[in-house]
C-alpha positions in Angstrom: -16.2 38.9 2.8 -16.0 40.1 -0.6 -17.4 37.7 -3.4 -13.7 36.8 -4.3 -12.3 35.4 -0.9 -12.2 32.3 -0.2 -14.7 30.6 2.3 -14.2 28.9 5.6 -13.2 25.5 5.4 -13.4 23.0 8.3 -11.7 20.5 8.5 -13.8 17.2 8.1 -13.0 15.9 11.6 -12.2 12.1 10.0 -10.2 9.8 11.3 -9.4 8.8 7.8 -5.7 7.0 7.3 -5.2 8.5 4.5 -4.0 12.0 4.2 -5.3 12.3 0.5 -9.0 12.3 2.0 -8.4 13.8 5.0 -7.1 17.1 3.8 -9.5 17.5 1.1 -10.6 20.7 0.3 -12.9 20.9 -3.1 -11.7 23.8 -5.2 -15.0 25.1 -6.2 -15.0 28.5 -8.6 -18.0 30.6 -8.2 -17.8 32.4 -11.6 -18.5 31.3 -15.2 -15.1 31.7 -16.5 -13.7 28.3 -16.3 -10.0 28.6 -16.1 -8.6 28.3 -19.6 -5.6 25.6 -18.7 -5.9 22.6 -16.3 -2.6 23.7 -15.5 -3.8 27.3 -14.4 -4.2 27.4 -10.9 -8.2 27.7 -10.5 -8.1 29.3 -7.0 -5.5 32.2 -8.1 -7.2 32.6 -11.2 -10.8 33.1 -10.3 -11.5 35.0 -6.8 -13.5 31.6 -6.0 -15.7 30.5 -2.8 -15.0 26.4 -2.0 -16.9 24.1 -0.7 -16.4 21.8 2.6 -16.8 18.2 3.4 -19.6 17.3 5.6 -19.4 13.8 6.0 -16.0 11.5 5.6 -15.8 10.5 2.1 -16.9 6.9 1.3 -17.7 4.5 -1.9 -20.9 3.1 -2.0 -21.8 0.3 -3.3 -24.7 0.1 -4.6 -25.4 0.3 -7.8 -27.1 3.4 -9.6 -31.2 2.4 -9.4 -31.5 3.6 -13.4 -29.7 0.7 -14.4 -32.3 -1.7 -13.8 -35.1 -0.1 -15.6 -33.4 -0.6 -19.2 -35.4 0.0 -22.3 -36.0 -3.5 -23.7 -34.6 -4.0 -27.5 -35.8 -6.4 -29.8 -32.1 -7.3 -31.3 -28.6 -6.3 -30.2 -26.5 -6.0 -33.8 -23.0 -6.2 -32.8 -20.7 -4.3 -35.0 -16.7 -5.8 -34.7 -15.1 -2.8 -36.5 -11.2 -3.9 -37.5 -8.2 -2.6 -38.5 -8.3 -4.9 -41.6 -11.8 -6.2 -42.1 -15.3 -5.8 -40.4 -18.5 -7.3 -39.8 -21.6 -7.4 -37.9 -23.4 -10.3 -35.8 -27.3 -10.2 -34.4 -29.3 -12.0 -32.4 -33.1 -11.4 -31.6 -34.0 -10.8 -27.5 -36.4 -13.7 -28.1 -33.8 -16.3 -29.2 -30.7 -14.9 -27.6 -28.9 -18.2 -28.6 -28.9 -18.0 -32.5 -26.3 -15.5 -33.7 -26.5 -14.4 -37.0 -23.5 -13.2 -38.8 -24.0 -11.2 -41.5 -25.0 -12.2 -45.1 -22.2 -13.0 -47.4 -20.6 -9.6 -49.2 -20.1 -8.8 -52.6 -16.6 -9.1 -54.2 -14.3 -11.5 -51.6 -10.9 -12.2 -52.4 -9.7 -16.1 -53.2 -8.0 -17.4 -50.5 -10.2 -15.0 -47.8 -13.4 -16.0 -46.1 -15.4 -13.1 -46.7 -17.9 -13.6 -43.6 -16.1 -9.9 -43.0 -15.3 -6.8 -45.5 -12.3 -5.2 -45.4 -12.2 -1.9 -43.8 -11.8 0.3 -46.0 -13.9 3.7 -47.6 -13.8 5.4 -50.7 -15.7 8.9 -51.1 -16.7 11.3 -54.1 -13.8 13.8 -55.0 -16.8 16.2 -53.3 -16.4 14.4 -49.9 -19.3 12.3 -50.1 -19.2 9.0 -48.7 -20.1 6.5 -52.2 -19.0 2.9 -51.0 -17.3 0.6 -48.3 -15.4 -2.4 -48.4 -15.0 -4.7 -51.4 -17.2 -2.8 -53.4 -15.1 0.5 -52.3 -11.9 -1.3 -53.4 -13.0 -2.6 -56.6 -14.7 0.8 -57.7 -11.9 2.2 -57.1 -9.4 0.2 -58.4 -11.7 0.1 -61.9 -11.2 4.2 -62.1 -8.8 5.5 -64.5 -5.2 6.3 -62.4 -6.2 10.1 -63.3 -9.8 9.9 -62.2 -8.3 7.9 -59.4 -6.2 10.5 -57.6 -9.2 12.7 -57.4 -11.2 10.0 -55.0 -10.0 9.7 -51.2 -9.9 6.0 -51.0 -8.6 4.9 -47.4 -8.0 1.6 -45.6 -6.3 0.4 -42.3 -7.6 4.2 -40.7 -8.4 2.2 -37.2 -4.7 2.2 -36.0 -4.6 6.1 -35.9 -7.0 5.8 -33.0 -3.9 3.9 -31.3 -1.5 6.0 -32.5 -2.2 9.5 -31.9 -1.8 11.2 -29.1 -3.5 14.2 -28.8 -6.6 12.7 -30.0 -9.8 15.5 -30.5 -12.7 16.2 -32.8 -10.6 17.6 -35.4 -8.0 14.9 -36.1 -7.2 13.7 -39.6 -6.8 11.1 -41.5 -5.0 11.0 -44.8 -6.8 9.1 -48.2 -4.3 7.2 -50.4 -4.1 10.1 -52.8 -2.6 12.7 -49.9 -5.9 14.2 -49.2 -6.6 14.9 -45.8 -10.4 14.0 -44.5 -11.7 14.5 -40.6 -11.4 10.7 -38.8 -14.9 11.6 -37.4 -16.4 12.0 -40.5 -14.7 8.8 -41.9 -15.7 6.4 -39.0 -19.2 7.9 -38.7 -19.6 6.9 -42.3 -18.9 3.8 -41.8 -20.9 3.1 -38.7 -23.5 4.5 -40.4 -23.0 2.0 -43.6 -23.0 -1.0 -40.9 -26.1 0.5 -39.6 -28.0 0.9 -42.9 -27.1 -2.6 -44.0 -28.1 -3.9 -40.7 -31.4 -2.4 -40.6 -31.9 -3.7 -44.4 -31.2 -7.1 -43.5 -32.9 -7.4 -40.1 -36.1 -6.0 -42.3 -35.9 -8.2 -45.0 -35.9 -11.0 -42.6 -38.6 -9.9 -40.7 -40.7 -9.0 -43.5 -41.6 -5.5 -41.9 -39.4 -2.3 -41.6 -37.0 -2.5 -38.8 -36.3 1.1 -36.8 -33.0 2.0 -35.4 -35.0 2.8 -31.5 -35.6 -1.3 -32.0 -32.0 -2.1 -31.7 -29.5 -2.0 -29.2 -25.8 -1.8 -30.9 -22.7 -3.1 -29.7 -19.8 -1.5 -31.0 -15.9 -3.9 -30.5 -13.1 -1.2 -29.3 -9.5 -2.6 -28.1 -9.0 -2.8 -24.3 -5.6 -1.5 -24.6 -7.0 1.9 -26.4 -6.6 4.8 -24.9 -10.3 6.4 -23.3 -10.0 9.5 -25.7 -10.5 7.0 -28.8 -13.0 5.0 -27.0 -14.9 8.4 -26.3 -14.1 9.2 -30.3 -15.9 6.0 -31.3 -19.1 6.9 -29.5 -18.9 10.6 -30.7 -19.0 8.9 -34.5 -21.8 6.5 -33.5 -23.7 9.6 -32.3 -23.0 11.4 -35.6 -23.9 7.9 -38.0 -27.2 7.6 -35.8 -27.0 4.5 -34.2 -28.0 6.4 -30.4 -27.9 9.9 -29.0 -26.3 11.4 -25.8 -29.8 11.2 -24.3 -30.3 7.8 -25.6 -26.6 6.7 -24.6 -27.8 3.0 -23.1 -28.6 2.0 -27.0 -25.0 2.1 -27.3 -22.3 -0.5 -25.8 -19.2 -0.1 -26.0 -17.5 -3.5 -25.6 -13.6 -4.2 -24.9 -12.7 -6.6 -27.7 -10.4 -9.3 -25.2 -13.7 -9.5 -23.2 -16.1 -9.8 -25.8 -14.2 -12.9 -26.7 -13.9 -14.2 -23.2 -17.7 -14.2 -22.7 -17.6 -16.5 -26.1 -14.8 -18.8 -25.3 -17.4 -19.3 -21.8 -20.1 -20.8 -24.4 -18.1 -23.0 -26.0 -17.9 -27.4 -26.4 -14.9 -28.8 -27.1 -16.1 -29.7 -30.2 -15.8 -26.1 -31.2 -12.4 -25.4 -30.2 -8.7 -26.7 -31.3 -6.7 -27.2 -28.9 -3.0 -27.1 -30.0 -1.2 -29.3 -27.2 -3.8 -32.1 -27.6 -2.4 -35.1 -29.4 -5.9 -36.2 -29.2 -8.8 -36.3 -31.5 -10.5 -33.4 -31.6 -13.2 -32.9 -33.8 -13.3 -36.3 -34.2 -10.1 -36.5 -36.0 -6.8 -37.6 -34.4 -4.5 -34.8 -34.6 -1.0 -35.9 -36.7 2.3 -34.9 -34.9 2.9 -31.6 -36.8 0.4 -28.7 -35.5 -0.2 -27.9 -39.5 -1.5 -30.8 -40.4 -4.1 -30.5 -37.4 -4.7 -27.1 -38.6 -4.8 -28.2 -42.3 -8.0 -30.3 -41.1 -9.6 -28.8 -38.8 -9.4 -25.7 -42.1 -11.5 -28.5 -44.1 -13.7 -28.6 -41.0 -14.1 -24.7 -40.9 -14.9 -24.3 -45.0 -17.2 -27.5 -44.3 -19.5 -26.0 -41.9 -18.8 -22.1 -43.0 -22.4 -22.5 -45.3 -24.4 -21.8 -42.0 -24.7 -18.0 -41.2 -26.6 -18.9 -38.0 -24.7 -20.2 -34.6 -26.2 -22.0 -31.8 -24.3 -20.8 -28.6 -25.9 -23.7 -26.1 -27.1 -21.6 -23.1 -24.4 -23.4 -21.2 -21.4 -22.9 -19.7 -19.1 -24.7 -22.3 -17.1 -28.2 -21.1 -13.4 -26.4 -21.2 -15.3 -23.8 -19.0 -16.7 -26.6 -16.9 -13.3 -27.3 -15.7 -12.8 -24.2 -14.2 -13.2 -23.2 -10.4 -13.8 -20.4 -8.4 -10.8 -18.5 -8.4 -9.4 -19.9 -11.5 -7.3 -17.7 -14.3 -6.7 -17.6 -18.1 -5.6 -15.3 -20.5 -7.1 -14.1 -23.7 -4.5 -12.9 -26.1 -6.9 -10.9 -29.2 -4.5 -10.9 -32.1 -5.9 -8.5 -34.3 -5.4 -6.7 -37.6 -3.7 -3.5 -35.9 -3.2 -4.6 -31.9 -2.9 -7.3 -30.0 -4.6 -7.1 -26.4 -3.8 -8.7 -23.5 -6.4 -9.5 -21.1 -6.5 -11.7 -17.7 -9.9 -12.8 -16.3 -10.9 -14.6 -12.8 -13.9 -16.4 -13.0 -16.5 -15.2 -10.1 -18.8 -18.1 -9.1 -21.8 -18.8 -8.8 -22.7 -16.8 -12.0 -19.3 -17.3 -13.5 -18.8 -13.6 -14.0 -15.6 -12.5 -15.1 -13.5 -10.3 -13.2 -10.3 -8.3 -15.1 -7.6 -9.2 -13.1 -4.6 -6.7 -14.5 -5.2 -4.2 -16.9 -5.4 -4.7 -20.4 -1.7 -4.4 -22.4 -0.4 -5.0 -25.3 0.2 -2.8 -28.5 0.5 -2.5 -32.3 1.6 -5.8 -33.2 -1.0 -6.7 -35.4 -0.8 -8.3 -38.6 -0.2 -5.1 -39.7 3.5 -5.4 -38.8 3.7 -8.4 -41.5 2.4 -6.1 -44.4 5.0 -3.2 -43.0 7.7 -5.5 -43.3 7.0 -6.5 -46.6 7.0 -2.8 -47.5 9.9 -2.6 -45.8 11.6 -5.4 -48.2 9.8 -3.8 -51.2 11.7 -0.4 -50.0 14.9 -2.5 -50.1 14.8 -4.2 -53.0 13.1 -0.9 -55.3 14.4 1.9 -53.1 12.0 3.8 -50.6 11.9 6.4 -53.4 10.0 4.6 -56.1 7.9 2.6 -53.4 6.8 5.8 -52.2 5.8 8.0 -55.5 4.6 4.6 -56.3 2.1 4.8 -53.7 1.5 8.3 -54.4 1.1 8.0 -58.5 -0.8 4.6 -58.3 -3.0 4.4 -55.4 -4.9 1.9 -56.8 -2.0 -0.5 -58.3 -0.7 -0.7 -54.9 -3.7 -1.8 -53.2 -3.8 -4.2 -55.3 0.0 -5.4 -54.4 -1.0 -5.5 -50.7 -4.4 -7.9 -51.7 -2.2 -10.0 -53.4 0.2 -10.0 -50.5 -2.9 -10.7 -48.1 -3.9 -14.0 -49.4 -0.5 -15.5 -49.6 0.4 -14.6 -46.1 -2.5 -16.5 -45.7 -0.9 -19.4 -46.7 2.1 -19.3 -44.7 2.5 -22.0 -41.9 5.7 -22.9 -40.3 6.2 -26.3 -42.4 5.8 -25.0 -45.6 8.3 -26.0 -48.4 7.2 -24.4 -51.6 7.8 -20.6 -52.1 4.9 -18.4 -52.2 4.4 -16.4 -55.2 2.9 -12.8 -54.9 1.8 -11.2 -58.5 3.2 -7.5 -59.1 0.4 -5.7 -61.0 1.3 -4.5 -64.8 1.5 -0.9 -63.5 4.3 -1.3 -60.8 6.6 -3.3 -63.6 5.7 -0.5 -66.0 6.0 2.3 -63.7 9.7 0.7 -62.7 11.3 0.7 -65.8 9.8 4.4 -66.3 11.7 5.6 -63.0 14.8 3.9 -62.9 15.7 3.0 -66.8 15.7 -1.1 -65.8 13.5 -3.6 -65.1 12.2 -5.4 -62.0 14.3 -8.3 -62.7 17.0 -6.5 -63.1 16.3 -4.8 -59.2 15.9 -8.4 -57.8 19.4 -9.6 -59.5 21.4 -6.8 -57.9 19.4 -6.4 -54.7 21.3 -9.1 -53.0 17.6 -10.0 -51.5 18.8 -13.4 -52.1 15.7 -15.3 -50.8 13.3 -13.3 -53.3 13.5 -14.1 -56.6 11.7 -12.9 -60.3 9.5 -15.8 -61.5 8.9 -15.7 -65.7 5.5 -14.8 -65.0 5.7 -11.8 -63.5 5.6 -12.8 -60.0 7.8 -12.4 -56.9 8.7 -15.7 -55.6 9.7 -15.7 -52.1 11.4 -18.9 -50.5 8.9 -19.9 -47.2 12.2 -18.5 -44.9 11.4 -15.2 -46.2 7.8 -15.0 -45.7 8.6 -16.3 -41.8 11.2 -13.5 -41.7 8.4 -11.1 -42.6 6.5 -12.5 -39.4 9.2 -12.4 -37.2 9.3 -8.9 -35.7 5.5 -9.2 -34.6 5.6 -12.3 -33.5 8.3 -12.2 -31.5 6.6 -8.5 -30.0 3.8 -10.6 -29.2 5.8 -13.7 -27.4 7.9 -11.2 -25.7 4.8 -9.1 -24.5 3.3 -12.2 -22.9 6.5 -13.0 -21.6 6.5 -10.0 -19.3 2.7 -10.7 -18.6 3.5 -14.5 -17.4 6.2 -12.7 -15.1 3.8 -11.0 -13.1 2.4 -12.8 -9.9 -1.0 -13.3 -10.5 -0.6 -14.4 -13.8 1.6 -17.5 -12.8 -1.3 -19.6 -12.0 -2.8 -18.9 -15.4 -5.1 -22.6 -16.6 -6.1 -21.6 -20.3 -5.0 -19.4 -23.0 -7.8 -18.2 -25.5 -6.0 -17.1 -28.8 -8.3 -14.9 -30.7 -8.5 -13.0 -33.2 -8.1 -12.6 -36.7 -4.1 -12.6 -36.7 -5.0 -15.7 -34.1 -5.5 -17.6 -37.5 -2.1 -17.7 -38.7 -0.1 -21.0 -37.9 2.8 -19.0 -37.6 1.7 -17.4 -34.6 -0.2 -20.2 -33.4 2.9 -22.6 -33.2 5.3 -19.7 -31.8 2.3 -19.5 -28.7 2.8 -23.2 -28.3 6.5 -23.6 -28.8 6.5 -20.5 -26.1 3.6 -21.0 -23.4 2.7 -24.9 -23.9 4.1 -26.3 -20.8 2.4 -23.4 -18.7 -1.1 -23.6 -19.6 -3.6 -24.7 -22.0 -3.9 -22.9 -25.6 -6.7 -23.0 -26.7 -7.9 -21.7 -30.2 -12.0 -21.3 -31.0 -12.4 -22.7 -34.3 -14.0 -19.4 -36.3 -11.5 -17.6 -34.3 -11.6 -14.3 -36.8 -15.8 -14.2 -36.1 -15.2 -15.0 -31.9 -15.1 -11.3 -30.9 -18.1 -10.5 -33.3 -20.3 -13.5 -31.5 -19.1 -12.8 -28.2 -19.9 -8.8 -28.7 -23.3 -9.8 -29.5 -24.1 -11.8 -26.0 -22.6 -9.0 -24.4 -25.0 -7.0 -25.4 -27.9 -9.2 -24.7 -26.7 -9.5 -21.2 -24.0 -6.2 -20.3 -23.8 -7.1 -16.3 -21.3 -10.4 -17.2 -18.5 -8.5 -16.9 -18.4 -7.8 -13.0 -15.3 -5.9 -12.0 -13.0 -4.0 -14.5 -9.6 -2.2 -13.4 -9.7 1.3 -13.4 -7.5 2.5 -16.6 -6.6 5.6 -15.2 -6.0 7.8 -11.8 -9.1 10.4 -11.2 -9.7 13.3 -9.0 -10.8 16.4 -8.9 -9.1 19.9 -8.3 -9.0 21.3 -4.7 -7.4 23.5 -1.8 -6.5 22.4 1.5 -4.7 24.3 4.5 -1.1 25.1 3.8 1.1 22.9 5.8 4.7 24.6 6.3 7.4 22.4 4.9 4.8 19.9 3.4 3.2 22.1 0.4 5.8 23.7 -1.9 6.0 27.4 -1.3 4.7 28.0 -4.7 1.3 26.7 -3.9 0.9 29.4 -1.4 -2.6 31.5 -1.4 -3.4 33.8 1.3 -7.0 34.9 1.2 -8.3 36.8 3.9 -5.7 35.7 6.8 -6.1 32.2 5.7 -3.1 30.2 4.2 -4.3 27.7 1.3 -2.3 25.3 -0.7 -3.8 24.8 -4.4 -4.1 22.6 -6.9 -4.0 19.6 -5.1 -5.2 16.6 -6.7 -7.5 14.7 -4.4 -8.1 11.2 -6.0 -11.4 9.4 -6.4 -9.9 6.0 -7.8 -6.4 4.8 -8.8 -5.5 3.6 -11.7 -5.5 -0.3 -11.7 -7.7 -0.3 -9.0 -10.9 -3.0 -9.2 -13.6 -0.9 -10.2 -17.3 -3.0 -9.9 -19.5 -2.2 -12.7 -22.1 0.4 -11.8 -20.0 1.6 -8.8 -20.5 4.8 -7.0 -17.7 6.8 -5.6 -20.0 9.4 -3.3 -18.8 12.7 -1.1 -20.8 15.3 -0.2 -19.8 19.0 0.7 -21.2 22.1 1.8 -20.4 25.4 0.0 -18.1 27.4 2.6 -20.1 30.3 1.9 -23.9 30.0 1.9 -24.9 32.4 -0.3 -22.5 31.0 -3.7 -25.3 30.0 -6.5 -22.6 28.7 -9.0 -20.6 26.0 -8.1 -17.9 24.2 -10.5 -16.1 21.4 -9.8 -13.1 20.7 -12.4 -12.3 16.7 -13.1 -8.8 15.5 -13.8 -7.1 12.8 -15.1 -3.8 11.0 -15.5 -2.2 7.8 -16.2 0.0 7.9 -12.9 -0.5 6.7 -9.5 1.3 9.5 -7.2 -0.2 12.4 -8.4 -0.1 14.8 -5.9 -1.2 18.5 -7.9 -3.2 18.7 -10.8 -0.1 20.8 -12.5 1.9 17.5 -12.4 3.1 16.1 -15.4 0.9 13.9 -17.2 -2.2 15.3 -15.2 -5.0 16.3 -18.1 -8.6 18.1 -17.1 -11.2 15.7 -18.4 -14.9 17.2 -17.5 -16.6 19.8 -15.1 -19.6 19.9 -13.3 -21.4 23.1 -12.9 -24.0 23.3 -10.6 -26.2 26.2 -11.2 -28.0 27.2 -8.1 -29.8 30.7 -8.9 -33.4 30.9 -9.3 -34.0 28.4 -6.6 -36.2 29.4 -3.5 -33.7 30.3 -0.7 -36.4 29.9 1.5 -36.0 26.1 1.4 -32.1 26.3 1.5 -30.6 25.0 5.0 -27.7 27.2 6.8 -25.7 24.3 5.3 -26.2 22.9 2.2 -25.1 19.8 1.1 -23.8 18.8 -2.5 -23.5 15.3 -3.4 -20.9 14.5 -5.9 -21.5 10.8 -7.4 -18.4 9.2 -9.7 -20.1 6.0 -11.7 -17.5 4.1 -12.9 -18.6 1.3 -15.0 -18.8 1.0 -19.1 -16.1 2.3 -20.7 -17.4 5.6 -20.0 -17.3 7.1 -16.6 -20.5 9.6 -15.7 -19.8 12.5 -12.7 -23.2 13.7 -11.3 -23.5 16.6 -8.4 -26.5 17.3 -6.3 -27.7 19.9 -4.2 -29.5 17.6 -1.9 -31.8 20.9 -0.6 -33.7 21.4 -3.8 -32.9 18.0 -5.6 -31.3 20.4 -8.6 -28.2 18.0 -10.1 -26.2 18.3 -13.2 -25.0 15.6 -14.7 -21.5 15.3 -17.0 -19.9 12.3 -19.0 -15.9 12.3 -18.5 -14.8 13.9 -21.8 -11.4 13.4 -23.3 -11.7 15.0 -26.4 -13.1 19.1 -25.9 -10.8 19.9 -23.3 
């Protein structure tokens, strides 16, 4: 047999029901040259021997031994990094219930609780990162407009994460002036800002230098992302410093729906509002209209927002008290750019949480409200000025959308006064300069009847308008929780958690109400925009909570398996050596949606058909989909390889049949893939990779 046939397979003699496992057949290549295209076929590409099952294929349960021995930390820092704003929370090992939320920011906008800073980064016109958050915003808003275009100032960068597909080192982001900068760069910079101000803090408090190897950080991702941008959030962790790829435990990545759920567990009812009751809660009796409860239990907030420090009681809260075995709820994490939709089951004794259905949702954060006032901007000044407004005065319109931000604030469904939003000197001036007329003069003939000009320079909207501005994400929220309340094991749902910072706006709060009041319980933690940030930060002080996640995607791996007549598509057809094979079949470890335990091991083991093949590569695939039957399907993307390198070891020691063990952990939000030639204990280990390939 030359090196280029293809070895003997046997069959694995299984009485497995499923014909996926029974057939299986790893495609193994035996030469360096990794085939270019996942949609190559490997076998007809690369004269390659395989490798044959030796036992049936089965998941073992038990957890990977590392796990246990964890390097101890003396803090988890928590870092809750958000499409609008962003903060971190800590709490020392040796007190795990005080959380401490960062020390108050500079700058801070009226009308804004500044416990957070806005996301958002300015850097040098020579690329170098020079501030973040308010201080970035009011730098740059003090530089002249022809200095200004010269800095990349961006904000809001998060959501491209969400929305971009193809997702890899090299994406972009573009800076208000039309500069383009990488995203990698950008959100290492920030990490890296959250990690130096951490480390200053946690040192001035403990009166003696603080090192990064003495923290374990927690970094808040949306469930609903895609795995590429989780992976892409680690990568820029790795490049800001906060761990390493050999150092990868220092580094959690939390799912921001479950951080909050493992908060909402700690809580009293003295700490939550809950917007059916009619009853007193926080020792007030809550009036008929859900804004005046809201307008106190504000008072309540600002009242006790002084204290930096939270005690979470080392209990399991009272709401959570009611709960049984078995029992549902729903956390619905409104944020700046995406909501998230996340069911848990509570697990007893511990009261773990199990994910019940895979995290939805989409881009209906808050964000949609500031689009849609763009959008009314664009109709009332023409999308041509709005946009060469944006382009000439960066700076003038940031300020617009600040102004904007803290009177959407203060809408709240039984508002009767109009809101009034100031339009900054330069858009009034720049107006008259590009269309000969004034703003007033716009807003007369715009037939934007509900906006009007107010004599001091200020748009006056009517409270109808400002709901109107709401309406699109709101009701893309209500209707996305609609569909999730039809599925069947979301019927018997108890609570509803709203979370969040969007979760703060009485708009939305009253349309959950109005919508889902008579199903189940909504329930709304009083510092609801800080709730991810504290739960992230017990999370981290205790990762196993979470018990069972659902897979977010199909995985398998390439292989070849006997050619069936009339079952395999003629096109599949290799012939090596007398032998008919059928390649690129896609022979699945785990399903997509299926209950994945954390720490779980998906095991096989195989035997190289021909004893004497010293390189062995196994390629990893991917896809969203269920029935994938061939890795060239559509939708079907390679996602890591393992490459087990075999020469140099004594053959002496090498039985006629080898056996390589191939271990899937599934657990985190990252996936590792280890295989093992069990003879001389040589493995090679690989992390899923969504971004190089």
């Amino acid at each position: 047999m030359g090196m280029e046939s293809v070895g003997v397979y046997g069959f694995c003699g299984c009485t497995a029901k499923s014909k996926m496992k029974c057939d299986s057949r790893w495609e193994v290549t035996a030469s360096e040259t990794a085939p270019t295209s996942a949609y190559s076929s490997p076998a007809r590409s690369l004269g390659d021997t395989g490798i044959t099952p030796l036992s049936p294929s089965h998941i073992a349960n038990d957890a990977d031994p590392n796990v246990s021995e964890q390097q101890t930390f003396l803090v988890v820092v928590a870092i809750d990094f958000g499409t609008t704003s962003s903060g971190y929370a800590y709490s020392f090992a040796k007190e795990p219930e005080c959380i401490h939320v960062m020390r108050r920011w500079e700058g801070g906008d009226p009308g804004v609780s500044n416990q957070k800073t806005p996301t958002t980064i300015l850097l040098t016109p020579e690329r170098k990162f020079h501030s973040f958050g308010y201080a970035a915003r009011d730098f740059y808003h003090d530089l002249d407009p022809n200095e200004a275009k010269q800095w990349l100032y961006l904000e809001k960068f998060k959501m491209k994460l969400h929305t971009t597909g193809d997702l890899n080192m090299d994406t972009d982001l573009t800076a208000a002036n039309g500069k383009k900068v990488k995203a990698l760069d950008i959100f290492a910079y920030a990490l890296q800002y959250f990690k130096e101000q951490a480390l200053k803090e946690l040192s001035d408090q403990a009166g003696s230098e603080f090192e990064n190897s003495d923290v374990r950080w927690v970094i808040t991702v949306p469930a609903i992302w895609k795995q590429p941008a989780k992976q892409f959030m680690r990568q820029a962790a790795y490049q800001a410093g906060l761990a390493s790829p050999e150092n990868s435990e220092q580094l959690v990545i939390a799912l921001e729906p479950e951080a909050a759920s493992i908060y909402c567990r700690k809580l009293r009812l003295h700490q939550l509002i809950e917007l059916s009751s009619k009853t007193a809660v926080n020792g007030y009796s809550a009036s008929d209209t859900v804004g005046a409860g809201f307008a106190q239990a504000k008072e309540h907030i600002r009242r006790n927002r002084q204290s930096r420090t939270f005690l979470v009681e080392n209990v399991i809260g009272e709401i959570w008290s009611e709960l049984e075995e078995g029992d549902k709820y729903v956390v619905v994490d409104s944020g700046g750019g995406t909501v998230d939709l996340t069911v848990h089951q509570i697990r007893l004794p511990e009261g773990h949480l199990k994910e019940l259905y895979k995290a939805t949702g989409g881009p209906y954060g808050s964000l949609g409200v500031d689009y849609e006032f763009e959008k009314l901007l664009c109709k009332i000044f023409g999308e041509d000025f709005i946009e060469q407004f944006k382009i000439k005065r960066p700076a003038a319109w940031v300020d617009l959308m600040i102004a904007f931000e803290s009177r959407k604030r203060a809408a709240a469904p039984d508002r009767t006064n109009p809101l009034n939003i100031t339009l900054p000197f330069s858009f009034i001036d720049y107006y008259k300069k590009f269309r000969g007329h004034s703003v007033e003069h716009a807003l007369r003939k715009s037939n934007v009847d509900f906006v009007k000009w107010s004599s001091q320079g200020m748009l006056r909207m009517s409270p109808d308008a400002m709901n109107a501005l709401f309406r699109p994400t709101i009701d893309s929220i209500i209707e996305h929780l609609r569909d999730l309340f039809r599925k069947p094991e979301v019927s018997t749902v108890k609570f509803l958690f709203l979370v969040g910072g969007f979760a703060e706006a009485p708009l939305l709060q009253q349309a959950v109400q109005t919508a889902f009041g008579d199903k189940c319980r909504i329930i709304v933690p009083q510092d609801v925009g800080l709730t991810i940030l504290k739960g992230a930060v017990l999370f981290g002080l205790d990762p196993a909570v979470i018990k069972v996640r659902r897979s977010p995607l199909t995985y398998g791996v390439g292989v070849l398996n006997r050619y069936v007549e009339g079952k395999h598509p003629p096109e599949k057809l290799l012939v090596k050596d007398g032998t008919r094979w059928c390649t690129d079949v896609f022979d699945k470890f785990i399903s997509v949606d299926q209950s994945v335990a954390l720490g779980e091991l998906v095991k096989r083991s195989y035997t190289p058909a021909k004893p004497s093949q010293l390189v062995i590569v196994i390629n990893i695939y991917s896809s969203e989909h269920d029935d994938v039957s061939f890795i060239t399907d559509p939708g079907v993307k390679k996602c890591g390889t393992l490459r087990l390198d075999l020469t140099g070891t004594s053959s002496a020691a090498v039985p006629a049949r080898r056996e390589i063990q191939t271990l899937m952990q599934f657990g985190d939000t990252e996936i590792k893939a280890t295989a093992i030639d069990i003879a001389t204990s040589k493995s090679v280990k690989v992390g899923i990779d969504f971004l190089n390939y």
